[in-house]
C-alpha positions as CSV (number, residue, x, y, z in Angstrom):
1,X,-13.2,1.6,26.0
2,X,-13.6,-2.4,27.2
3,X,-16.2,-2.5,24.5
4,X,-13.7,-1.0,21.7
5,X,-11.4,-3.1,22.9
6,X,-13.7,-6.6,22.5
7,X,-15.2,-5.6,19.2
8,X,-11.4,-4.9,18.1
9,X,-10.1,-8.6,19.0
10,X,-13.5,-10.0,17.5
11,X,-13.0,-8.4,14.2
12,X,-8.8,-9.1,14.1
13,X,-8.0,-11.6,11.3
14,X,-7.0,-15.0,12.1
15,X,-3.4,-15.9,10.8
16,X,-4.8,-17.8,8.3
17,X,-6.9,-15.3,7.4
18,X,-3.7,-12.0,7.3
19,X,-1.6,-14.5,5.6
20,X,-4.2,-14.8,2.8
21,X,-4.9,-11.4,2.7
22,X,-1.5,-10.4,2.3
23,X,-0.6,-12.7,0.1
24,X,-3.3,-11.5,-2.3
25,X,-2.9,-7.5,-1.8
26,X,-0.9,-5.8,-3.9
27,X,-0.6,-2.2,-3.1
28,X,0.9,-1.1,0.6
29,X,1.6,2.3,1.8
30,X,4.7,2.8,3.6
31,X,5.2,5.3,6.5
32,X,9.1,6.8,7.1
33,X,10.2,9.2,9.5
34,X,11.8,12.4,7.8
35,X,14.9,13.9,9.3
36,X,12.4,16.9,11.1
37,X,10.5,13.7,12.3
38,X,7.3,14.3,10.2
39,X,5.6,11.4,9.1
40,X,6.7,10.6,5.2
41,X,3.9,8.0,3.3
42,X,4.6,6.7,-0.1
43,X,2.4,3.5,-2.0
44,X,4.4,0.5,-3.2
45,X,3.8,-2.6,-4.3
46,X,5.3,-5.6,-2.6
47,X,5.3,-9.0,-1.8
48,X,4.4,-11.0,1.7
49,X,6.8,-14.6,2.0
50,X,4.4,-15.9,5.1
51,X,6.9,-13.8,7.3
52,X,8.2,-10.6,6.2
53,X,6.9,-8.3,3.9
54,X,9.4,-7.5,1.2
55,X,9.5,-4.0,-0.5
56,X,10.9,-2.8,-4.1
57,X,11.8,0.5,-3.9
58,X,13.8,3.0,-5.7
59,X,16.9,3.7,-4.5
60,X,17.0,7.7,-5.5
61,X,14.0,7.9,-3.6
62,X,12.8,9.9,-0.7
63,X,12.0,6.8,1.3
64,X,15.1,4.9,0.4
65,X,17.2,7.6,2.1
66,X,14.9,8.5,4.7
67,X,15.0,4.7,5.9
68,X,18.5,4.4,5.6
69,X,18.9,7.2,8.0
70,X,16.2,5.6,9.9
71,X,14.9,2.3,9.3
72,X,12.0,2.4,11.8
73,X,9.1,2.0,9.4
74,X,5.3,1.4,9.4
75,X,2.9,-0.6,6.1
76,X,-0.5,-0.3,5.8
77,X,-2.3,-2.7,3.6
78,X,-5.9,-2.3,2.9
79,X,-9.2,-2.9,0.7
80,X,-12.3,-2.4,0.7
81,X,-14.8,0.4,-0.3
82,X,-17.8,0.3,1.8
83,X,-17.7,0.6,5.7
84,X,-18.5,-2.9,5.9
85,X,-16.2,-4.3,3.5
86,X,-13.0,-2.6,4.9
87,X,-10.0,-5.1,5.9
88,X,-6.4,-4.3,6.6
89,X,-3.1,-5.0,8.3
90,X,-0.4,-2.7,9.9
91,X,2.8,-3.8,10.2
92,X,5.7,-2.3,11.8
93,X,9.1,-2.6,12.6
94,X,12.8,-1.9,11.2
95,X,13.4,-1.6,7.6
96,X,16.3,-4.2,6.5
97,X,18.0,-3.4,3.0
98,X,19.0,-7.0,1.3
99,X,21.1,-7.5,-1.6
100,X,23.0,-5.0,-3.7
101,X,21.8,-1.5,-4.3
102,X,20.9,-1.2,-7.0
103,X,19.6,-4.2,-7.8
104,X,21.2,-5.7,-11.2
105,X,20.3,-9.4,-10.5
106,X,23.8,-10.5,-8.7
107,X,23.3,-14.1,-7.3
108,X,21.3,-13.7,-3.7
109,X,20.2,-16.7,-2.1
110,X,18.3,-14.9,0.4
111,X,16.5,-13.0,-2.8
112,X,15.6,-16.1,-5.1
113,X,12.0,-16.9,-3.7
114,X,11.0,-13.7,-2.5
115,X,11.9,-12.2,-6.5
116,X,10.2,-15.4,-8.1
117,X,7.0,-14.5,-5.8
118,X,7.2,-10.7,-6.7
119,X,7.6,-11.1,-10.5
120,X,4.8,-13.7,-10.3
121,X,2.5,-11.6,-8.3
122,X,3.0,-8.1,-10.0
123,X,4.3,-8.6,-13.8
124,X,3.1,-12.2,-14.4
125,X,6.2,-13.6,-15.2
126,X,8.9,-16.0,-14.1
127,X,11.8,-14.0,-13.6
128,X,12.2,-11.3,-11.8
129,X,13.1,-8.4,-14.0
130,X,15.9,-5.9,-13.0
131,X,16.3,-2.1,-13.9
132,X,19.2,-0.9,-11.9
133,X,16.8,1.3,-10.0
134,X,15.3,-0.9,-7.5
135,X,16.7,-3.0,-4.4
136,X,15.0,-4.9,-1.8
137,X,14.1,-3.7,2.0
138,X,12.5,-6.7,4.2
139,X,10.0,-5.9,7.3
140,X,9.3,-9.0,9.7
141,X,7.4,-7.1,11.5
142,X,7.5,-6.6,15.5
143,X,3.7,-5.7,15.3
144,X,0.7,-6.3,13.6
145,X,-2.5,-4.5,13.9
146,X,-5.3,-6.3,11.4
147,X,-8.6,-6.2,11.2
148,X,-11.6,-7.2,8.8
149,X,-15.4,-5.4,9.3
150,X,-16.9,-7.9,7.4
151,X,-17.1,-9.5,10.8
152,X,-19.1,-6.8,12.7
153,X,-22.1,-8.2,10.5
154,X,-21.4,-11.7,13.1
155,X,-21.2,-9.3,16.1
């Protein structure tokens, strides 16, 4: 177990090195708790400020309502396709739901970078478009698990 434990902290991504790679993933797949308690996993795209990981989600959806009964939550984000190449991050924490819900582009301070990063990153443009559907949860996460096998090649 010592020795899992070694190779785990050797292969852990600097900061530098999870802030970069969360800045440049797209896809993360977030982990709710039902109201039986079974695990509930949905894929979303979102959007990493340096600090928190911001989510767009539905409102009428399953993990909307499961996190407003229970905001504990849990993001994977991952890549890679051979053993080798995999890299990843969990983060985990409480769900915080900013701005109005539904989302219809009301001035939010708190939103302005965070929607110029997301429309940016995931529709290429400036603005950040609004559908009426969407609003904004924020994780700053109270753990993070990363880890890159690229690095076992060094090891």
């Amino acid at each position: 177990m010592t020795v899992a434990q070694r190779h785990g902290r050797r292969i852990m991504m600097t900061p530098e090195e999870l802030d970069s790679f969360l800045a440049e993933q797209r896809t993360c797949r977030v982990a709710t708790v039902s109201a039986d308690g079974r695990p509930h996993l949905s894929a979303l795209w979102y959007a990493w400020d340096g600090t928190s990981l911001w989510l767009y989600s539905l409102t009428r959806s399953r993990r909307w309502a499961e996190l407003r009964a229970d905001p504990r939550v849990s993001v994977l984000v991952d890549d890679g396709e051979d053993y080798g190449e995999l890299r990843g991050a969990e983060l985990s924490g409480t769900a915080v739901f900013v701005g109005e819900a539904p989302r219809t582009g009301e001035p939010c301070p708190e939103l302005d970078a965070v929607e110029r990063l997301f429309a940016a990153k995931n529709f290429g443009l400036d603005l950040m478009p609004h559908d009426g559907r969407h609003a904004w949860l924020r994780l700053t996460p109270d753990a993070i698990a990363s880890w890159d096998f690229r690095k076992l090649a060094s090891l």
